[in-house]
Structure formats: C-alpha cells, structure tokens
PDB file of N, CA, C and O in Angstrom, chain B, residues numbered from 101:
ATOM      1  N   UNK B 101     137.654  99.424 106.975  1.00  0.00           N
ATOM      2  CA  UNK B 101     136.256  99.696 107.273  1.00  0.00           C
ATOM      3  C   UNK B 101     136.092 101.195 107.549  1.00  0.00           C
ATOM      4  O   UNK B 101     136.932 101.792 108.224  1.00  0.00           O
ATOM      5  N   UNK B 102     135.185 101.711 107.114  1.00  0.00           N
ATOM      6  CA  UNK B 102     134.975 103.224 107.195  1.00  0.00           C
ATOM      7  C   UNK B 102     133.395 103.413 107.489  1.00  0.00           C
ATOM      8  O   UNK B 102     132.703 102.592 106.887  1.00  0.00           O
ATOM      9  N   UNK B 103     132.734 104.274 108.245  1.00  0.00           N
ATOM     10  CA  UNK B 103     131.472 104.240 108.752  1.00  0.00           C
ATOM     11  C   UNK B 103     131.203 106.385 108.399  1.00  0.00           C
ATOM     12  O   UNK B 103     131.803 107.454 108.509  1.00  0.00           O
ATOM     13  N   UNK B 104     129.992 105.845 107.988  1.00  0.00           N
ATOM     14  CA  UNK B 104     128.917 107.203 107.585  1.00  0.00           C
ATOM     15  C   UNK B 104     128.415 107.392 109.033  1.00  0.00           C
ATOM     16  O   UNK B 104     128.216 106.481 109.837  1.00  0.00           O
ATOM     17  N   UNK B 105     128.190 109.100 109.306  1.00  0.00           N
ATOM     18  CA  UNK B 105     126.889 109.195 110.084  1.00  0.00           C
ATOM     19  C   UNK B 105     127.226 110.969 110.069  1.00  0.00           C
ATOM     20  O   UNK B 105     128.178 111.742 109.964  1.00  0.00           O
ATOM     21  N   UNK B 106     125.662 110.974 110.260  1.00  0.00           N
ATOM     22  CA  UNK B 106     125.565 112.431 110.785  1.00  0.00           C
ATOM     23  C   UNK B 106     124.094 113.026 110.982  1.00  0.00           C
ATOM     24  O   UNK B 106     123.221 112.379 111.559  1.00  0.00           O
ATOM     25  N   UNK B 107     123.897 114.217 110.498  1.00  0.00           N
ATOM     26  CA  UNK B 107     122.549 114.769 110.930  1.00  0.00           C
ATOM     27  C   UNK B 107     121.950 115.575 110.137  1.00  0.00           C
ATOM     28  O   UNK B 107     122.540 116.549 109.670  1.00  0.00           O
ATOM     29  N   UNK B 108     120.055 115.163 109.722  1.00  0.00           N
ATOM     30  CA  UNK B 108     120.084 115.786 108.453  1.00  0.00           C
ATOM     31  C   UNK B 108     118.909 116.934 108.470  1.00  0.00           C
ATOM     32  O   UNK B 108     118.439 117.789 107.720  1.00  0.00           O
ATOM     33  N   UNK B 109     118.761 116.509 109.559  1.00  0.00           N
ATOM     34  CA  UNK B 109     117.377 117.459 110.281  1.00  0.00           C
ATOM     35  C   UNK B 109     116.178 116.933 108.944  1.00  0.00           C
ATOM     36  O   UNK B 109     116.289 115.860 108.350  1.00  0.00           O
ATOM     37  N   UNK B 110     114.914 118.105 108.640  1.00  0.00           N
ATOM     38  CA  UNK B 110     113.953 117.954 107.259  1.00  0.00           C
ATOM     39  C   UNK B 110     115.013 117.752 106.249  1.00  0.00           C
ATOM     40  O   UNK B 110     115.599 118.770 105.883  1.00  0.00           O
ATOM     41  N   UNK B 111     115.354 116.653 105.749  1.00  0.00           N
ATOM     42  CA  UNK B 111     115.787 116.371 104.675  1.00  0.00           C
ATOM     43  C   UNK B 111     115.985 115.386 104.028  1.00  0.00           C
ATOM     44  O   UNK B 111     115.787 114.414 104.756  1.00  0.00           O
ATOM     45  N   UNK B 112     116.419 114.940 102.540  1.00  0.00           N
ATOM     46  CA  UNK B 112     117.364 113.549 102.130  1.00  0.00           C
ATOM     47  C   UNK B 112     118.404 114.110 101.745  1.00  0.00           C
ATOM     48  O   UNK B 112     118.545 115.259 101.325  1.00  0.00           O
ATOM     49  N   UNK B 113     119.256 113.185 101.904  1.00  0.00           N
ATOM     50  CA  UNK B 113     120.788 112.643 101.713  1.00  0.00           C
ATOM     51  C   UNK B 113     121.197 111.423 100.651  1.00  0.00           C
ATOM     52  O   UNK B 113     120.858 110.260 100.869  1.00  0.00           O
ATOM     53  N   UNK B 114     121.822 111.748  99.694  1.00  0.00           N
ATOM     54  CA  UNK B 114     122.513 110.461  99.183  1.00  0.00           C
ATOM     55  C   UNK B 114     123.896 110.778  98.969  1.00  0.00           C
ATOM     56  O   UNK B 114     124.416 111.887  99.092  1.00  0.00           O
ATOM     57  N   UNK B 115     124.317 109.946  98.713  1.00  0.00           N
ATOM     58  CA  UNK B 115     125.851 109.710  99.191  1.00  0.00           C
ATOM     59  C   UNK B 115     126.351 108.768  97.941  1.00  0.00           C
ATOM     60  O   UNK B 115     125.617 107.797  97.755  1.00  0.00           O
ATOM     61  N   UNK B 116     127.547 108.894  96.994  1.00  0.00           N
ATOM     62  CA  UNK B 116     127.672 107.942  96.317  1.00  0.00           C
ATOM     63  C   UNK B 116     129.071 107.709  96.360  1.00  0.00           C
ATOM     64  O   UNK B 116     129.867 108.563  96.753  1.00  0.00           O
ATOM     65  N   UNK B 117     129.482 106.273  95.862  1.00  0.00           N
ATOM     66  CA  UNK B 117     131.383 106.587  95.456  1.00  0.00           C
ATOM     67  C   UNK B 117     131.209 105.975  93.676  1.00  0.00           C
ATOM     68  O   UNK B 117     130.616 105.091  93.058  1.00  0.00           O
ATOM     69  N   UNK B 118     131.722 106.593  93.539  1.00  0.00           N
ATOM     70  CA  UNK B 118     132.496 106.473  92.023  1.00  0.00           C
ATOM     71  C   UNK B 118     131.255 106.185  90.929  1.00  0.00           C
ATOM     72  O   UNK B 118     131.551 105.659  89.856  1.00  0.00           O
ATOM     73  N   UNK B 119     129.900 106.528  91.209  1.00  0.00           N
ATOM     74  CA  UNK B 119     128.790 106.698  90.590  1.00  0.00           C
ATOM     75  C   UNK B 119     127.711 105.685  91.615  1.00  0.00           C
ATOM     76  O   UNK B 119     126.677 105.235  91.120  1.00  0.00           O
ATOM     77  N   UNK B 120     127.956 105.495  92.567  1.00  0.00           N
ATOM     78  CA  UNK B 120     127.352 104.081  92.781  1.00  0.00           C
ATOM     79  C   UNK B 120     126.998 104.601  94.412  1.00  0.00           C
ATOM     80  O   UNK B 120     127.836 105.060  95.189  1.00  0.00           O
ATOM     81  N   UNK B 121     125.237 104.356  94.757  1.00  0.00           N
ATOM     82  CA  UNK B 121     124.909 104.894  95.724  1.00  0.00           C
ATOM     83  C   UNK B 121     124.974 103.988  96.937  1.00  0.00           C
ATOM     84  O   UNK B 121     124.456 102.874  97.013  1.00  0.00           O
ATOM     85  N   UNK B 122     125.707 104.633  97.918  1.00  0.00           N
ATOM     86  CA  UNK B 122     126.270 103.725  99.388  1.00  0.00           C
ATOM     87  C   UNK B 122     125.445 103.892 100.121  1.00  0.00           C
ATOM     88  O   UNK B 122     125.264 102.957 100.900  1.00  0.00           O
ATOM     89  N   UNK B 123     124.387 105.313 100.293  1.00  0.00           N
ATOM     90  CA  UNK B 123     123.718 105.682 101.253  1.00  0.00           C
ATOM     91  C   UNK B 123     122.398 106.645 100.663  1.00  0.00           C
ATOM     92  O   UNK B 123     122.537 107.792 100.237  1.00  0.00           O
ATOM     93  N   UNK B 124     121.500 106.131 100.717  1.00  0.00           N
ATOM     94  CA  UNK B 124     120.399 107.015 100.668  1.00  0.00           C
ATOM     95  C   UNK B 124     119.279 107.102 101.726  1.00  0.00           C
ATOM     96  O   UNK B 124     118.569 106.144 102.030  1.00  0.00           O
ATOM     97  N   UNK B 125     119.163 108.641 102.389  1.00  0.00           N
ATOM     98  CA  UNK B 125     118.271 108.612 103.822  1.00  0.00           C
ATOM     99  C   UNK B 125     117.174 109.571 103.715  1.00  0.00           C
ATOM    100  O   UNK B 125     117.156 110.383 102.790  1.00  0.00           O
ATOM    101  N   UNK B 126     116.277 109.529 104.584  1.00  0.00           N
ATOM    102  CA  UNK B 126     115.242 110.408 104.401  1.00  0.00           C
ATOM    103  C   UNK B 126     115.178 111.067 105.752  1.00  0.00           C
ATOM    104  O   UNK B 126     114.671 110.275 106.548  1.00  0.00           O
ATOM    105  N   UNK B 127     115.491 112.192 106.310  1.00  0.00           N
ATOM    106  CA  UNK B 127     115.041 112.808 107.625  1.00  0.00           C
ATOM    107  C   UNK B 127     115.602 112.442 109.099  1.00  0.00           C
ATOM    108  O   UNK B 127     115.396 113.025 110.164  1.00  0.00           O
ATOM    109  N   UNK B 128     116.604 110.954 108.740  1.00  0.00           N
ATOM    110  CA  UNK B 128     117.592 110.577 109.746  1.00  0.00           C
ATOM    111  C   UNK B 128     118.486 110.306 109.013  1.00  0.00           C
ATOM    112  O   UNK B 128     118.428 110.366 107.784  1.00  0.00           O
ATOM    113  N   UNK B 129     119.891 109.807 109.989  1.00  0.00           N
ATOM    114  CA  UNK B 129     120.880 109.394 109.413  1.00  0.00           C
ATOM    115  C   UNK B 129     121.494 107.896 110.147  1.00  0.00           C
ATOM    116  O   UNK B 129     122.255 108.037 111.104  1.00  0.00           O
ATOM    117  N   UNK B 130     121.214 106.743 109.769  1.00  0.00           N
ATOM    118  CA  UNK B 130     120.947 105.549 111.046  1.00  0.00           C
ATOM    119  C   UNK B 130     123.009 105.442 110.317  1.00  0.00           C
ATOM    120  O   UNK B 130     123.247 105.351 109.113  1.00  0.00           O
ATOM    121  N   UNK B 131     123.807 105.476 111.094  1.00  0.00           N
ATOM    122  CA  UNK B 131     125.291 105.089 110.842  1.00  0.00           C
ATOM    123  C   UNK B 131     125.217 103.777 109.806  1.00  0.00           C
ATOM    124  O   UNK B 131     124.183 103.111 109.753  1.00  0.00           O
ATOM    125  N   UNK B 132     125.975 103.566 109.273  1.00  0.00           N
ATOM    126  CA  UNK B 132     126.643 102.836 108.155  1.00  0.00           C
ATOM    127  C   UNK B 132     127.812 102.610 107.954  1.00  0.00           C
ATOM    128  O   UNK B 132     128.620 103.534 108.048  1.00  0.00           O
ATOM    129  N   UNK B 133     128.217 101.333 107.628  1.00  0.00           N
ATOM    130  CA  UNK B 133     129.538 100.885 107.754  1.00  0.00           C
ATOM    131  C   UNK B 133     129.810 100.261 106.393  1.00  0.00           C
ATOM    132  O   UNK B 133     128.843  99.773 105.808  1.00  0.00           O
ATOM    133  N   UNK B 134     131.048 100.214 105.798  1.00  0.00           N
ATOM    134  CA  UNK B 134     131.401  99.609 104.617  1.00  0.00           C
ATOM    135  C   UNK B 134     132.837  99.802 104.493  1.00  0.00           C
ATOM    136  O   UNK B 134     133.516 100.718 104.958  1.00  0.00           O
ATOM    137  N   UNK B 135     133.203  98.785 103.784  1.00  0.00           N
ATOM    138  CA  UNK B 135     134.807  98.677 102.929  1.00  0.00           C
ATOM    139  C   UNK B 135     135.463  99.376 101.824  1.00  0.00           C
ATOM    140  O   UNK B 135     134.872  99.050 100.795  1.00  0.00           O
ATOM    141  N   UNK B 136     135.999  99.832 101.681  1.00  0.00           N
ATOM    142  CA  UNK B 136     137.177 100.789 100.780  1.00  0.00           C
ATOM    143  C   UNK B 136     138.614 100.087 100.535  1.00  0.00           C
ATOM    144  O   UNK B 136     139.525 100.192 101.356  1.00  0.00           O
ATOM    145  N   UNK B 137     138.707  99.495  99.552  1.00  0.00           N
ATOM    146  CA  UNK B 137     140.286  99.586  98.699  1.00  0.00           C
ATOM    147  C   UNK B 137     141.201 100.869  99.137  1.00  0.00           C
ATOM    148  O   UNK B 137     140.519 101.837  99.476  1.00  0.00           O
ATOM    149  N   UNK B 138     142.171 101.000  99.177  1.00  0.00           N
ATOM    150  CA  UNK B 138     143.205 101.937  99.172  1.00  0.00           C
ATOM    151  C   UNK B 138     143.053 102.066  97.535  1.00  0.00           C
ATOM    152  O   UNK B 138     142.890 101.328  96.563  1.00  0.00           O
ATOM    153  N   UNK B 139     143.201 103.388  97.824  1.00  0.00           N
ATOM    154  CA  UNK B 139     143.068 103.925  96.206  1.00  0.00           C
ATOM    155  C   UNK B 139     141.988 105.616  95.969  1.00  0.00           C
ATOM    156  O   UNK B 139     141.453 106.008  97.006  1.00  0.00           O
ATOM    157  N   UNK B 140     141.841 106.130  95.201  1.00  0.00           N
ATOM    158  CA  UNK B 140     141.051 107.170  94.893  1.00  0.00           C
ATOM    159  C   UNK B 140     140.246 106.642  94.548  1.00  0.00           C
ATOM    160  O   UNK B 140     140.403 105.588  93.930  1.00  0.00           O
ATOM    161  N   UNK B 141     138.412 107.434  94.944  1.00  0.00           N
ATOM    162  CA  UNK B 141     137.649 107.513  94.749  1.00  0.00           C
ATOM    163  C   UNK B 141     136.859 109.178  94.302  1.00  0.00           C
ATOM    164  O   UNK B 141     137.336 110.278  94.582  1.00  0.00           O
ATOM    165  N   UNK B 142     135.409 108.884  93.467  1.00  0.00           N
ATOM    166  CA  UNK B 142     135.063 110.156  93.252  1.00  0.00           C
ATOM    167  C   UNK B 142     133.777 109.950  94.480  1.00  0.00           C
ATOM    168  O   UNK B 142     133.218 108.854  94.524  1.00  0.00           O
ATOM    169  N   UNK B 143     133.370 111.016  95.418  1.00  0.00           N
ATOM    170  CA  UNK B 143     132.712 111.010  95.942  1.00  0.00           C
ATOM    171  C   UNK B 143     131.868 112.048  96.013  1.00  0.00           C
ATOM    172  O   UNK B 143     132.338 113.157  96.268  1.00  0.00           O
ATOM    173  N   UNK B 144     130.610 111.901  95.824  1.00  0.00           N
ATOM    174  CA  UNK B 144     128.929 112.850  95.745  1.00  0.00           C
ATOM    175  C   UNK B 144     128.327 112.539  96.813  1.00  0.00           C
ATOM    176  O   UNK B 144     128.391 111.594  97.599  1.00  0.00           O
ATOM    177  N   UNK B 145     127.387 114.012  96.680  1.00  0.00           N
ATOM    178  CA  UNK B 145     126.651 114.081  98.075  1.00  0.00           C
ATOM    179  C   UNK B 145     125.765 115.215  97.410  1.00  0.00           C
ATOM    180  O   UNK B 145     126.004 116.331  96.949  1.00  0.00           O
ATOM    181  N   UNK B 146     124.664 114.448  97.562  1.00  0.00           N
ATOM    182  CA  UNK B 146     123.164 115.150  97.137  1.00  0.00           C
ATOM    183  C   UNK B 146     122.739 115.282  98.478  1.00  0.00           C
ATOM    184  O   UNK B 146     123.122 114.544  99.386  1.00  0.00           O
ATOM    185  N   UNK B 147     121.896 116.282  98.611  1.00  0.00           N
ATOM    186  CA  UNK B 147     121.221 117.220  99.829  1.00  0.00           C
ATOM    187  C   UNK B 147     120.178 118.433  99.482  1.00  0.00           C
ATOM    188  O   UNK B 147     120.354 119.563  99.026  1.00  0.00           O
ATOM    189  N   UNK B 148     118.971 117.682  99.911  1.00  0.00           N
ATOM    190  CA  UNK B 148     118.013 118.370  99.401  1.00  0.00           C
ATOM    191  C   UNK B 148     117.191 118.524 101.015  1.00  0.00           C
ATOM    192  O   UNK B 148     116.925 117.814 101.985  1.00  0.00           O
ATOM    193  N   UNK B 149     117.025 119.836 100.585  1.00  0.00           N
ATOM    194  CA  UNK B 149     116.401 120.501 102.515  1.00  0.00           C
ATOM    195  C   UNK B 149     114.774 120.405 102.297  1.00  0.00           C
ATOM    196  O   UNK B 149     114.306 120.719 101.203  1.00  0.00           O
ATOM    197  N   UNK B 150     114.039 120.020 103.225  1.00  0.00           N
ATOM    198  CA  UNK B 150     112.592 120.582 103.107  1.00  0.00           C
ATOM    199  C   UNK B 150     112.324 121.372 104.313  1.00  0.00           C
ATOM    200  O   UNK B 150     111.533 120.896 105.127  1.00  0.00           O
ATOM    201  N   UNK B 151     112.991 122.768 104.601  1.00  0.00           N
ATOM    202  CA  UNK B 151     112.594 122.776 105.358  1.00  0.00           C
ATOM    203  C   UNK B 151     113.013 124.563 105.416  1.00  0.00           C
ATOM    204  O   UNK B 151     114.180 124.435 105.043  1.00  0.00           O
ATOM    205  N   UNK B 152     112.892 125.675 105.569  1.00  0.00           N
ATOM    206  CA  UNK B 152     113.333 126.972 105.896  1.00  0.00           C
ATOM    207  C   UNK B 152     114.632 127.482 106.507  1.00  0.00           C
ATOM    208  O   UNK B 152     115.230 128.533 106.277  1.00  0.00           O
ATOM    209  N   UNK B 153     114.937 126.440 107.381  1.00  0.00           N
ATOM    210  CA  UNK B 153     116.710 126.434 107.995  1.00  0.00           C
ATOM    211  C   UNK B 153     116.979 125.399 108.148  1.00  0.00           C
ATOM    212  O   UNK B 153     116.077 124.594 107.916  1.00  0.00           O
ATOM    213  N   UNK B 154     118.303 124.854 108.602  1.00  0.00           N
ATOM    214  CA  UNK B 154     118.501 123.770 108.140  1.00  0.00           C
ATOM    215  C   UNK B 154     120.016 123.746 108.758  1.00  0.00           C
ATOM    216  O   UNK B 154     120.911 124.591 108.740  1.00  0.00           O
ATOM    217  N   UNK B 155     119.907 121.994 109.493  1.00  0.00           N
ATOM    218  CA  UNK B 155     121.381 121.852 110.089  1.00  0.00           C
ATOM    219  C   UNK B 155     121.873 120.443 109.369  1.00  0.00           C
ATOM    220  O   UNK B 155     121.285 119.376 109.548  1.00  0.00           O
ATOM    221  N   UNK B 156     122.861 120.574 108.658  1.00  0.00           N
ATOM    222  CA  UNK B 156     123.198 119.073 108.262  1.00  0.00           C
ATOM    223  C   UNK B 156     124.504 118.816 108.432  1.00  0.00           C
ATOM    224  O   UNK B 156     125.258 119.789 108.467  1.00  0.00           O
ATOM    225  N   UNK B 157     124.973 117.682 108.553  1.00  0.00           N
ATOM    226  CA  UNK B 157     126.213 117.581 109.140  1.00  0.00           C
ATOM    227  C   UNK B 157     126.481 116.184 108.252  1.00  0.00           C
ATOM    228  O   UNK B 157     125.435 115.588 107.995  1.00  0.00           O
ATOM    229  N   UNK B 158     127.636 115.596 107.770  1.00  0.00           N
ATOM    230  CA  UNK B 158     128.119 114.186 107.521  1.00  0.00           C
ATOM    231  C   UNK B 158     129.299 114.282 107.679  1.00  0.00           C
ATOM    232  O   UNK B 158     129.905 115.270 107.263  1.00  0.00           O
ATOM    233  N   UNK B 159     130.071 113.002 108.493  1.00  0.00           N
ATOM    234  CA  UNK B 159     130.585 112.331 108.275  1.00  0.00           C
ATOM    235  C   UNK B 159     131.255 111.157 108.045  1.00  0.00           C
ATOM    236  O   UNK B 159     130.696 110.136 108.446  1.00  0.00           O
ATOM    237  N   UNK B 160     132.496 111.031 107.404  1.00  0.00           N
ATOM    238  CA  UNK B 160     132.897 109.135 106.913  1.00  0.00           C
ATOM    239  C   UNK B 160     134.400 109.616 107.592  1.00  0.00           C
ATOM    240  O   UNK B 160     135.107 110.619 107.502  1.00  0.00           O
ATOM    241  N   UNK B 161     134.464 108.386 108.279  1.00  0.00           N
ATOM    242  CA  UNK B 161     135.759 108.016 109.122  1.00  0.00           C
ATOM    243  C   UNK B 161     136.172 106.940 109.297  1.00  0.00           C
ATOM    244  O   UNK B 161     135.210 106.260 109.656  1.00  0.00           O
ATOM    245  N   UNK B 162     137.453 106.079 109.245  1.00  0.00           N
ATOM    246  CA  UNK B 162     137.822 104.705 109.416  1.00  0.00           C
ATOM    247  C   UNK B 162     137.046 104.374 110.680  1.00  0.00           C
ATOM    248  O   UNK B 162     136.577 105.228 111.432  1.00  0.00           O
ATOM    249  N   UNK B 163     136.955 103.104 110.842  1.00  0.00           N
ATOM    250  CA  UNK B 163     135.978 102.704 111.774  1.00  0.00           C
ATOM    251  C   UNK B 163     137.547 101.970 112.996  1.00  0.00           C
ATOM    252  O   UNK B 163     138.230 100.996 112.682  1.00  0.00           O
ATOM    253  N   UNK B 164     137.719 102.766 114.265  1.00  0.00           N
ATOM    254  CA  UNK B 164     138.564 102.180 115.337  1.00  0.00           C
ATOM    255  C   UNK B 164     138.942 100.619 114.869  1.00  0.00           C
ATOM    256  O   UNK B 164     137.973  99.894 114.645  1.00  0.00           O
ATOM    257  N   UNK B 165     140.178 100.088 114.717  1.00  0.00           N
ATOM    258  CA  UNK B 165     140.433  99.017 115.049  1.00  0.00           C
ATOM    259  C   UNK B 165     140.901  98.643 116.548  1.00  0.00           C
ATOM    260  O   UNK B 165     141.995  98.956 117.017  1.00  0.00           O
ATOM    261  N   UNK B 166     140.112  98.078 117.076  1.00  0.00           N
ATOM    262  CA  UNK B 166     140.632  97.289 118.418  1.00  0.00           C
ATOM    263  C   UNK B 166     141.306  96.317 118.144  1.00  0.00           C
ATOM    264  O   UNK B 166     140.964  95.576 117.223  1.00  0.00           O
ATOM    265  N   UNK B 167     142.688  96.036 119.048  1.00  0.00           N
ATOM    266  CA  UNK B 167     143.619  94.934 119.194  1.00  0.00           C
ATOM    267  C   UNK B 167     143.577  94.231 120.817  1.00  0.00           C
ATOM    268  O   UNK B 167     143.578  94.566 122.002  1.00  0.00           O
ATOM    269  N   UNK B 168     143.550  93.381 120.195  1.00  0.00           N
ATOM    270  CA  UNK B 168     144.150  92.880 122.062  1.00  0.00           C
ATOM    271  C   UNK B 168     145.187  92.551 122.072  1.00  0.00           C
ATOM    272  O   UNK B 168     145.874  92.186 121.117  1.00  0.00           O
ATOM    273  N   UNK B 169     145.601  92.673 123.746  1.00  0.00           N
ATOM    274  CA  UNK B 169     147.324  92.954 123.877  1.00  0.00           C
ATOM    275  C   UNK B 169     147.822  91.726 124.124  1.00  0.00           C
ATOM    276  O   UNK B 169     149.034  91.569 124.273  1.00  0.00           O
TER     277      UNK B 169
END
C-alpha cells in the first residue's frame, strides 16, 4: 500500500502510473491510498499553477504497516 499527499496551493495536479490516471485534484490535495506490484513503473505528474507564485509539494510513500506483538 502506498499513499499520495501533498500541497498544491492555486492549482491542478494529476498524477499517473504507466499511462493511467491515479489522481486528479483541483486546489487541494485530500491523501490517497492504493496498491503497487513490485516491479517498475513509468510515473507523470502534470502541474498546472493559476496563480503568480506558487508552493507545491507531492508526495507517495509506503503506507506504515502496523503489527501486533
């Protein structure tokens, strides 16, 4: 499991793997979670600003596995 998030201030975001769109946002970024194979992927990231400056941030990270002891 691997989870999206970040910050896009005036903007959209899309996000794809291997042509195929996982995430498309408009002006937030609400977190997202999804599954990945072991293996290579091609990964895109469209980012379009509306705005004069501009802070954007993403990222994708395995999502913590908790165990109990």
């Amino acid at each position: 499991m691997y989870q999206i998030e970040g910050k896009l201030s005036w903007a959209n975001v899309r996000v794809m793997l291997d042509r195929h769109i996982i995430l498309d946002a408009k002006n937030s970024l609400a977190p997202k979670t999804f599954r990945l194979k072991k293996g290579e992927y091609l990964l895109e990231v469209e980012y379009e600003n509306h705005w004069h400056t501009t802070e954007f941030h993403l990222n994708i990270a395995p999502v913590p596995i908790l165990r109990s002891p």
